[in-house]
C-alpha positions as CSV (number, residue, x, y, z in Angstrom):
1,X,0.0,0.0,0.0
2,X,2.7,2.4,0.7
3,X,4.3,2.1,-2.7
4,X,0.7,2.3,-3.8
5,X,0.5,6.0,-2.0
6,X,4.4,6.9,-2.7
7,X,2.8,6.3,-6.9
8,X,0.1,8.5,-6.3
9,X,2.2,11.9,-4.9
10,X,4.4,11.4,-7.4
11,X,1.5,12.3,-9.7
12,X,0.4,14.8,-8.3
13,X,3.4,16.4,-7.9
14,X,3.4,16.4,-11.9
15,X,0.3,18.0,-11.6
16,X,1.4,20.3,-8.9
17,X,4.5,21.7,-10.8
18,X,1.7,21.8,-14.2
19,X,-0.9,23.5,-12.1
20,X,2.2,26.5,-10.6
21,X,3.1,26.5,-14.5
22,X,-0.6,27.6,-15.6
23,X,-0.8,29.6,-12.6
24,X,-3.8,27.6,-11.6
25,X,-4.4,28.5,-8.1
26,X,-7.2,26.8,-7.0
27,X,-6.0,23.4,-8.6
28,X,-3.2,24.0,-6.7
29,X,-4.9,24.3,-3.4
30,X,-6.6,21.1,-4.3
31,X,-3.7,19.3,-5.0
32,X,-2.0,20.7,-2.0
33,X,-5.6,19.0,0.0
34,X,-5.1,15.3,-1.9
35,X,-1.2,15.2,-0.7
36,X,-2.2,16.1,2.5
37,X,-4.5,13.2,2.5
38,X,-2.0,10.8,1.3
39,X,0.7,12.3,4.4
40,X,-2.1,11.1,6.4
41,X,-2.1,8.1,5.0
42,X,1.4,7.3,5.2
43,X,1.6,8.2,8.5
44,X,-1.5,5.6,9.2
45,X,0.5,2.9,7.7
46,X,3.3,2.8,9.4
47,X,6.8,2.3,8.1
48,X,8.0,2.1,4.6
49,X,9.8,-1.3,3.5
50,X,12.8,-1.2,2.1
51,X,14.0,-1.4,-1.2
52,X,15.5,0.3,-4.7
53,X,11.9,1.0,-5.9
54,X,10.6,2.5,-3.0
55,X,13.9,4.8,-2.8
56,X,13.8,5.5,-6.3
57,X,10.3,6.7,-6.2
58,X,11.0,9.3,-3.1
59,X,13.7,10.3,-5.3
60,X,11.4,11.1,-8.2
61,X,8.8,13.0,-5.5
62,X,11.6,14.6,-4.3
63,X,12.9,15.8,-7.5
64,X,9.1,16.8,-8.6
65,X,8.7,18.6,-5.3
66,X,11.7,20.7,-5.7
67,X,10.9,21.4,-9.1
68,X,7.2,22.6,-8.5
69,X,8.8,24.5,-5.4
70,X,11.4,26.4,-8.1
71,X,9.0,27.3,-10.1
72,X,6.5,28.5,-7.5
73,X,9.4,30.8,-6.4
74,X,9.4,31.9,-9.7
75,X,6.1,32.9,-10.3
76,X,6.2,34.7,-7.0
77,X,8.6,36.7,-8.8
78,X,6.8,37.3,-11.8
79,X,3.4,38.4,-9.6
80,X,6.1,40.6,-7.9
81,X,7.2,42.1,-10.7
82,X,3.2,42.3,-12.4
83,X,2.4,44.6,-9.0
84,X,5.5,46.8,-9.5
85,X,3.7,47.7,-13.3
86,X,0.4,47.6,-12.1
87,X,1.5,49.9,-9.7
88,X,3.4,52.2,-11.5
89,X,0.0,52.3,-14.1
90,X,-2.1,52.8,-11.2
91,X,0.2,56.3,-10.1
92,X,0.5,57.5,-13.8
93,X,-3.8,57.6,-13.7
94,X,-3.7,59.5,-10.2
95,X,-1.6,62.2,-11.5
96,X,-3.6,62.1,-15.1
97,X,-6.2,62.3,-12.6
98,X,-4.8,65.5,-10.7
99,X,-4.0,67.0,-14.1
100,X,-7.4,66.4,-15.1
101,X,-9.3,67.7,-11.9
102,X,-7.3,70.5,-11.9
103,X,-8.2,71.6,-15.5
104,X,-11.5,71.6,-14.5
105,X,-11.2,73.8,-12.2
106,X,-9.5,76.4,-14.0
């Protein structure tokens, strides 16, 4: 069963990484939910058994895992730098704004 478990994170860590990529954020938090579930799981059963394929697997989680994390960094960068322009647009209308108003006036 834990093999069985191990198998099914390593999917959705696939998905998780193509979910971050697509910027898809409520698939995200539901494949955040299902690997929770399967922790749970894990933790329910017990120990792991030994072995090369059982190793190699949390190798391949592991290596999705950091992936999706990389490029969740990333796109916290990008949504960083999206609310620098949005900000800088938003100023530009307040003083078009100002200019405006104060045309009006005159």
């Amino acid at each position: 069963m834990p093999e069985k478990i191990l198998k099914t994170w390593l999917q959705l860590a696939q998905l998780q990484k193509e979910a971050i990529n697509n910027r898809q954020k409520e698939r995200l938090e539901h494949i955040l939910a299902a690997k929770e579930c399967l922790r749970r799981l894990l933790e329910k059963e017990g120990s792991l058994s030994s072995g090369e394929s059982i190793s190699s697997l949390i190798k391949e989680i592991l290596a999705a895992e950091e992936e999706a994390r990389t490029r969740l960094l990333e796109w916290k960068k990008e949504i960083g730098q999206e609310i620098d322009v949005l900000n800088r647009w938003r100023e530009w209308a307040k003083s078009l704004y100002f200019v405006a108003e104060g045309r009006e006036e005159s």
